[in-house]
Residue frames relative to the residue before (quaternion, step in Angstrom):
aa qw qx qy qz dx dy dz
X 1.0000 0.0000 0.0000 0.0000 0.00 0.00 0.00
X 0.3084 -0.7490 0.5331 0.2446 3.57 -0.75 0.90
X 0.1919 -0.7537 0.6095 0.1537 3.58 -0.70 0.60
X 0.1978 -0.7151 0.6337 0.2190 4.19 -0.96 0.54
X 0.0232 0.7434 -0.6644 -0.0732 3.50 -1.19 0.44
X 0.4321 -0.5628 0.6911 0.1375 3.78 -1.00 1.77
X 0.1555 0.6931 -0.6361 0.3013 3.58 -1.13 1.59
X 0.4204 -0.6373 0.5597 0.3222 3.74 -1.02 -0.42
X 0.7502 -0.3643 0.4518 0.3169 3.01 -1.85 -0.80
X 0.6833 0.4418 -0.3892 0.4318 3.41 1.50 0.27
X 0.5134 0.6341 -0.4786 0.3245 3.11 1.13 0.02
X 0.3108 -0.8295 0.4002 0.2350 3.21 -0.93 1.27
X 0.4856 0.5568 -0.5532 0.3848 3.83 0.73 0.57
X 0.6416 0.4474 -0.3631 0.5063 3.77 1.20 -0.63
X 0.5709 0.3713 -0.4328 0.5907 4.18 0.77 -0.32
X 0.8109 0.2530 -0.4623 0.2543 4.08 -0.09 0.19
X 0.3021 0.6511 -0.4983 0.4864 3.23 1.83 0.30
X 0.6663 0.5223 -0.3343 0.4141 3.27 0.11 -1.54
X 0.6841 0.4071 -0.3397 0.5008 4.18 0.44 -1.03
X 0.5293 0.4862 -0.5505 0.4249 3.79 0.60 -0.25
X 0.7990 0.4263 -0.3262 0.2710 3.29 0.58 -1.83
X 0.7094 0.4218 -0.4228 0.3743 3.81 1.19 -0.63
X 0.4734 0.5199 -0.5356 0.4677 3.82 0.78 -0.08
X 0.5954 0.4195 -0.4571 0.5105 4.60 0.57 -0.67
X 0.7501 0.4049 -0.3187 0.4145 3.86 0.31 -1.18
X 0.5297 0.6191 -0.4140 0.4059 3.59 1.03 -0.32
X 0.7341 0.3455 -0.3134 0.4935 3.65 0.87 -0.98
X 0.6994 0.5528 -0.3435 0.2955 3.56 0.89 -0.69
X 0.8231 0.2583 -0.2363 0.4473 3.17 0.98 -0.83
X 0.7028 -0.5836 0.3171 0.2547 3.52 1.44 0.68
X 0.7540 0.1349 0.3986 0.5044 3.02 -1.68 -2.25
X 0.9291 0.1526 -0.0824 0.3266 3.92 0.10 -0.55
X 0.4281 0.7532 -0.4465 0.2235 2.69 1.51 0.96
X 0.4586 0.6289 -0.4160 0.4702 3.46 1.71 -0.77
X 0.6818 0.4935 -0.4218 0.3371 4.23 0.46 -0.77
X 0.7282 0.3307 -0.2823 0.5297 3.51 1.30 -1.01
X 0.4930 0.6084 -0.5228 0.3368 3.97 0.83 0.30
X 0.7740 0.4646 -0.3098 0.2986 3.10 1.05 -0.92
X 0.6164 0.4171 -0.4095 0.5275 3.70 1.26 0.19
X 0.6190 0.5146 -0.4468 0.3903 3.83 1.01 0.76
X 0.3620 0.6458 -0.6615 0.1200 3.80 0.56 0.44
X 0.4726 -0.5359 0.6816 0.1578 3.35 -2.15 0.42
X 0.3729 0.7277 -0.5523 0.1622 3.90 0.64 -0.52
X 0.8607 0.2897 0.0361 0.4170 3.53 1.19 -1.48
X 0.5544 0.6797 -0.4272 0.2194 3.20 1.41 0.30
X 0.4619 -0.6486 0.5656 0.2148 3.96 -1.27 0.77
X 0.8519 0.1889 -0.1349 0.4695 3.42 0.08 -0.81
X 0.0683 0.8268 -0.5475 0.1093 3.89 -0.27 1.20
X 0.2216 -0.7387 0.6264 0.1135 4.19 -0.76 0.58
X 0.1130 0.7088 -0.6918 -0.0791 3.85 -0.80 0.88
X 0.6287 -0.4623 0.6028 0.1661 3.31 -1.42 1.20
X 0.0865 0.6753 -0.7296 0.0641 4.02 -1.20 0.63
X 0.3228 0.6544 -0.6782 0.0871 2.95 -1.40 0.79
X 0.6789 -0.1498 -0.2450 0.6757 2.88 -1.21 2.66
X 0.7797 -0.2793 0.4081 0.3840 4.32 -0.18 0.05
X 0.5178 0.5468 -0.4505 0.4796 3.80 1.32 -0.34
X 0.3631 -0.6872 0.6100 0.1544 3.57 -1.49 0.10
X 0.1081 0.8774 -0.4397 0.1586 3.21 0.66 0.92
X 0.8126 -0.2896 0.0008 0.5058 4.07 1.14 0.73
X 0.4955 -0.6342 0.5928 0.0304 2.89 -1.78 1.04
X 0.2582 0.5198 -0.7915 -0.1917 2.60 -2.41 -0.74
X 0.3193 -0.7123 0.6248 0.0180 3.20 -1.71 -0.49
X 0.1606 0.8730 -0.4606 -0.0044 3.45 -0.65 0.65
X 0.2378 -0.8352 0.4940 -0.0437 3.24 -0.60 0.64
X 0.8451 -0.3651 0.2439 0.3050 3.70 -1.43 0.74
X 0.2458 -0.7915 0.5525 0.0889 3.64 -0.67 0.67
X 0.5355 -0.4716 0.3086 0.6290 2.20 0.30 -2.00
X 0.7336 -0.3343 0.0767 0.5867 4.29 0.00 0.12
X 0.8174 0.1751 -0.2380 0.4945 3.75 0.91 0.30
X 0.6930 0.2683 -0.3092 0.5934 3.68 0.90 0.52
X 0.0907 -0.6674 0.7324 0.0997 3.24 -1.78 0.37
X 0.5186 -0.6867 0.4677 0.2019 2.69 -1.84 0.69
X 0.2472 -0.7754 0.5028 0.2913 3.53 -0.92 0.39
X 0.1954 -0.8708 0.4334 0.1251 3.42 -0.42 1.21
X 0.8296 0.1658 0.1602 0.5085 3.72 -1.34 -0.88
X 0.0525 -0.8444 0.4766 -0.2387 3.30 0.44 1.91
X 0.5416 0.7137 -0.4257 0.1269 3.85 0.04 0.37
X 0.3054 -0.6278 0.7100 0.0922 3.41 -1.82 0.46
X 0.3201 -0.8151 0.4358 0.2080 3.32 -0.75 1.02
X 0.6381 -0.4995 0.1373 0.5696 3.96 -0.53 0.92
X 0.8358 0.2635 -0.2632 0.4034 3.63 -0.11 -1.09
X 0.5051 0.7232 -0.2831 0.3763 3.54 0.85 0.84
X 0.4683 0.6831 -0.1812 0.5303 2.66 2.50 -1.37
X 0.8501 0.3123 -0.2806 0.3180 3.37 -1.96 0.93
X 0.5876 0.6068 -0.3050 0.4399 3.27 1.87 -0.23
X 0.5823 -0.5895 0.3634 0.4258 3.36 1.41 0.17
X 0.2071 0.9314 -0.2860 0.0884 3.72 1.12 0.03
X 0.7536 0.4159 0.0294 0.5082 2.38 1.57 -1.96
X 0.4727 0.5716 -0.4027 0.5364 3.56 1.37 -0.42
X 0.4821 0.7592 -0.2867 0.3301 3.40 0.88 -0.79
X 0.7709 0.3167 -0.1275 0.5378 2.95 0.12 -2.11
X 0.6227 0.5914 -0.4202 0.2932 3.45 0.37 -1.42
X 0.6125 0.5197 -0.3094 0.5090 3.74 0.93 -1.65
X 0.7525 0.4548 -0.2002 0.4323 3.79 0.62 -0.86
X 0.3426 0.6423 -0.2584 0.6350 3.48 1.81 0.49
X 0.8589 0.3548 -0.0989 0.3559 2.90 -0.24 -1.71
X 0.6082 0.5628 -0.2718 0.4895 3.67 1.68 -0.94
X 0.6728 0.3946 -0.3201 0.5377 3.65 1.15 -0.93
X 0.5704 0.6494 -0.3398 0.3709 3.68 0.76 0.23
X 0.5881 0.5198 -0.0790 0.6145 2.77 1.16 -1.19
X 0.6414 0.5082 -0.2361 0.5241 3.72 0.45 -1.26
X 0.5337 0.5662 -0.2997 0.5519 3.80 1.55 -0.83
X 0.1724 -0.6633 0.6060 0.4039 3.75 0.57 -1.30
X 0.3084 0.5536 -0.7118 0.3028 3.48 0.37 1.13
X 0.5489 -0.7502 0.3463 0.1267 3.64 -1.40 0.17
X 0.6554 0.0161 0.0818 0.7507 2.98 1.80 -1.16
X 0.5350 -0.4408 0.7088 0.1310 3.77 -1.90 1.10
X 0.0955 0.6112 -0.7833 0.0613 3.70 -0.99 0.79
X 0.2623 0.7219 -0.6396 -0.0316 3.83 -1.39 0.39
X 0.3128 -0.6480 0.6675 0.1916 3.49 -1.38 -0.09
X 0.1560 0.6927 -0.7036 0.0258 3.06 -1.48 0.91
X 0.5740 -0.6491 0.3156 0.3869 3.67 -1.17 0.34
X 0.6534 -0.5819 0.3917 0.2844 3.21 -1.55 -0.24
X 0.5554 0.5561 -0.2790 0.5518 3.08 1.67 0.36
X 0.4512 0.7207 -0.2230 0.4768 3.17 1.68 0.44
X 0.1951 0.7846 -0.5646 -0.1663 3.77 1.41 -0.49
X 0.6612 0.5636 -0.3087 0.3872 3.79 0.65 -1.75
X 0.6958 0.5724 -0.2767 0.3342 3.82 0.98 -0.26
X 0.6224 0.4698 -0.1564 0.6062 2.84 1.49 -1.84
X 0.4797 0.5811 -0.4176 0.5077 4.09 0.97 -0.45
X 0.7875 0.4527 -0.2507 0.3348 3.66 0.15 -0.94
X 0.7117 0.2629 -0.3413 0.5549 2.99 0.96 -0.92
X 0.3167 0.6472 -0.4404 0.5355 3.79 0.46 0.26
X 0.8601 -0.1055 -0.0295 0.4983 3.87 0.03 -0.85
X 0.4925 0.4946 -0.4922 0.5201 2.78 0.90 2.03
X 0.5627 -0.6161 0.3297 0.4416 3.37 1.43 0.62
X 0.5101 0.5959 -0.5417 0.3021 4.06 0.81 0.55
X 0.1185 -0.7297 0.6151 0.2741 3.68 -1.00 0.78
X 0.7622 -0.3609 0.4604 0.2772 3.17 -1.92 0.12
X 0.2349 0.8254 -0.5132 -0.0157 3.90 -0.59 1.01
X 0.6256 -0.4639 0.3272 0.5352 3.62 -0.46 0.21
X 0.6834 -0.5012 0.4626 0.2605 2.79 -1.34 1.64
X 0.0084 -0.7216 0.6891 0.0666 4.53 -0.50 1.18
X 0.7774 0.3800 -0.3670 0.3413 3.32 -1.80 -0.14
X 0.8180 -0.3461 0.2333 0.3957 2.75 -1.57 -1.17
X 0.0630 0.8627 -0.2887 0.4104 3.17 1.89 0.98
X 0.5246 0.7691 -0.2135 0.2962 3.09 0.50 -1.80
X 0.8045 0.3109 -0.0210 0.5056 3.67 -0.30 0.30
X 0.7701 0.4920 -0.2186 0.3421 3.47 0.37 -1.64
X 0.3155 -0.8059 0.4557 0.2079 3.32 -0.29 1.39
X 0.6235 0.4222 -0.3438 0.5611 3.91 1.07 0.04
X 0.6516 0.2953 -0.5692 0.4052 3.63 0.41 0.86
X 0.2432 -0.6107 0.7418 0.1327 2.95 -2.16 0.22
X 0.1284 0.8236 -0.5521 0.0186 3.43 -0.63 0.85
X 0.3773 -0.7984 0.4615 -0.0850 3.09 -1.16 1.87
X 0.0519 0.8452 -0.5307 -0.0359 3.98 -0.79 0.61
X 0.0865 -0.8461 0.5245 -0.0399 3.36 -0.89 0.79
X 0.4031 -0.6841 0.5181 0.3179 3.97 -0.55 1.14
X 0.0324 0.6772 -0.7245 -0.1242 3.72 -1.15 0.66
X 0.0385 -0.5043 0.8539 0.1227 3.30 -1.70 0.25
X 0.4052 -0.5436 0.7146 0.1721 3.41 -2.63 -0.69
């Protein structure tokens, strides 16, 4: 049974999830990973989701101010032998409720194109496709995705 636990950025099972996920995004995205590291610290997030299963930590996410009606979903992961169990639909759904529970309106995130298993989820999680916002803009390896939550 997967258990969810609402936490921050100090919890230290979500900050070694988070080192799995930048050592995976490190090989994937190469040459550009230092451009998209720098808009992923954790020092300051409030609203954080660890994944349990049996007491293991086994994935995350995180989300975090926009702007007065949207948040961002951040630093998504599911460690490998964890994958396919539906984890991540999980957290994300468990995101989107503490958002909402926030009175924010809509989940806005970006993730790359070297991502298929990412850009899949949100996809069959009801996220559409929006022009690349922020510091995005331009970057021919993001996709960036937005979706209306309520509760």
């Amino acid at each position: 049974m997967i258990q969810l636990v609402r936490t921050d950025s100090k919890n230290l099972n979500f900050v070694n999830l988070v080192s799995k996920l930048d050592a995976d995004l490190g090989e994937r995205d190469g040459e550009d990973h230092a451009f998209y590291h720098q808009f992923n610290s954790i020092d300051a997030i409030k609203y954080a989701v660890v994944a349990y299963s049996n007491e293991i930590a086994v994935g995350c996410g995180a989300i975090k101010e926009q702007d007065a009606n949207c948040m961002e979903v951040k630093r998504m992961y599911v460690t490998p032998e964890a994958r396919g169990k539906g984890i991540a639909t999980k957290v994300l759904q468990e995101l989107e409720k503490w958002a909402a529970e926030l009175n924010f309106t809509s989940c806005v995130l970006e993730t790359g194109k070297r991502q298929p298993e990412a850009i899949a989820l949100y996809k069959k999680n009801g996220y559409r496709t929006i022009p690349n916002y922020g510091h995005y803009v331009g970057v021919e390896n993001s996709m960036c995705f937005k979706k209306t939550v309520s509760f």
